[in-house]
C-alpha positions in Angstrom: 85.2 90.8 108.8 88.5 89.5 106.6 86.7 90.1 103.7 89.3 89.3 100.7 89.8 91.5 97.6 91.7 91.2 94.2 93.6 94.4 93.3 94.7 94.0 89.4 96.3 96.7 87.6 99.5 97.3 85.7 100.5 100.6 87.5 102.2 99.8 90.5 101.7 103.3 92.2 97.8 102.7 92.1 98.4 99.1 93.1 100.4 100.4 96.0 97.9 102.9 96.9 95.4 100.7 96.9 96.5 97.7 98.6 97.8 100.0 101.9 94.7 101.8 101.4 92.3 98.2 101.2 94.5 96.8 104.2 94.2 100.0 106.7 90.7 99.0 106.4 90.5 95.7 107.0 91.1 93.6 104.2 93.1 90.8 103.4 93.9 91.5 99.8 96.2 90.2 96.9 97.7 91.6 93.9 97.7 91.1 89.7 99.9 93.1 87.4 97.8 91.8 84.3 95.2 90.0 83.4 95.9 86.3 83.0 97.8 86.8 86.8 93.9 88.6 87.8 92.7 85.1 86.2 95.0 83.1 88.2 95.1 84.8 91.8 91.3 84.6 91.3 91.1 81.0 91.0 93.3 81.0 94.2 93.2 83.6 96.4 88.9 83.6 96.0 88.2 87.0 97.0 84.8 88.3 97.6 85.7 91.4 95.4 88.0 92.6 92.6 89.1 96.0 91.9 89.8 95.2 88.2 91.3 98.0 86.0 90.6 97.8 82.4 93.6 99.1 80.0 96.1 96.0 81.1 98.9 93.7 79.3 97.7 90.2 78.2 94.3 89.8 79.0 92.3 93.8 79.0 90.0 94.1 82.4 86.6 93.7 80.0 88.1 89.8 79.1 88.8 89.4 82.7 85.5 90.1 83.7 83.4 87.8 80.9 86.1 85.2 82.4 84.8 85.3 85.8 81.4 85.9 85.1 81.7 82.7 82.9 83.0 80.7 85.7 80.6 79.4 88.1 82.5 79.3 91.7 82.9 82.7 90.7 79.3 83.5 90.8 79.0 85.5 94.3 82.0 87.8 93.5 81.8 91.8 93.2 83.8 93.2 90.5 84.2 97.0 90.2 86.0 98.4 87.4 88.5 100.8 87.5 89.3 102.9 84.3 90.6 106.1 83.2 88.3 105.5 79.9 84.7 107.0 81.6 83.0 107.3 78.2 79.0 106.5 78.5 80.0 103.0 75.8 82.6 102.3 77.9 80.7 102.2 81.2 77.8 100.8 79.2 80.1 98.0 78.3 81.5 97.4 81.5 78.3 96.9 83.0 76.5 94.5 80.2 79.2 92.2 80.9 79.0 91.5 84.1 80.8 94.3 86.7 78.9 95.3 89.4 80.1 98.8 89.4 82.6 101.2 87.6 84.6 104.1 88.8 86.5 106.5 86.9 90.5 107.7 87.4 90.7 109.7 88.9 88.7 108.8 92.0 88.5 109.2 95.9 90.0 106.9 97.6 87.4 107.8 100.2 84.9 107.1 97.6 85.9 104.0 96.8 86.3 102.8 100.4 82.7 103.3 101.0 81.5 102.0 97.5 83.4 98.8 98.3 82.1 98.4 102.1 78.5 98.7 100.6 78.9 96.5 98.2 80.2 93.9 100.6 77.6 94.4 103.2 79.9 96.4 105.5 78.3 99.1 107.6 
C-alpha cells in the first residue's frame, strides 16, 4: 500500500494520536505544527492525503488548502479538514475551496480511519 499522508496541526497530543494511529495502519506519514511547515512538507514529502486542521499559527488550514489546490503537482491530493469549528459556513467554506471532506473535533478515530482508506481507494 505505503500510501503517504500529511498530518498538520498545532496540538501535539492530536498530532501524536494521529500519527501512531495513521502508522498502525499502514501509512508512511509526516508531520506540520503550522501552516507554512504544512506548505513546505507538502512540496516535499508529496503525500496522497492531508489531514489539515484549520485554527493554526502562520498560515490558518483554509489558506493552506487554496495553496494546494492552486498548485498544480498538487492536483491528485485528498485533503480532509479537521476542525473543532463544525458550523454549516464553516464546513460550507471548507468545501468551496477545495477539501475533499471535513470532520469535526471531536471525532472517531475509527471514523476517520475508514473515511481516509475510502478516500484513498483502500478496501
Amino acid at each position: 500500500m505505503n500510501k503517504k499522508i500529511l498530518i498538520v496541526d498545532d496540538e501535539p497530543n492530536i498530532v501524536i494520536s494521529l500519527e501512531f494511529l495513521m502508522k498502525k495502519e499502514g501509512f508512511t506519514v509526516a508531520v506540520a505544527g503550522d501552516g507554512e511547515e504544512a506548505l513546505a512538507k507538502a512540496a516535499s514529502f508529496e503525500p496522497d492525503l492531508v489531514l489539515l486542521d484549520v485554527m493554526m499559527p502562520k498560515k490558518s488550514g483554509f489558506e493552506v488548502c487554496e495553496a494546494l489546490r492552486a498548485d498544480p503537482s498538487q492536483a491528485g491530493l485528498q485533503i480532509v479538514m479537521l476542525t473543532a469549528k463544525g458550523r454549516d459556513t464553516e464546513v460550507a467554506k471548507g468545501l468551496a475551496i477545495g477539501a475533499d471532506a471535513y470532520v469535526t473535533k471531536p471525532f472517531s478515530t475509527k471514523d476517520l480511519v475508514v473515511k481516509v482508506k475510502a478516500m484513498l481507494g483502500i478496501a
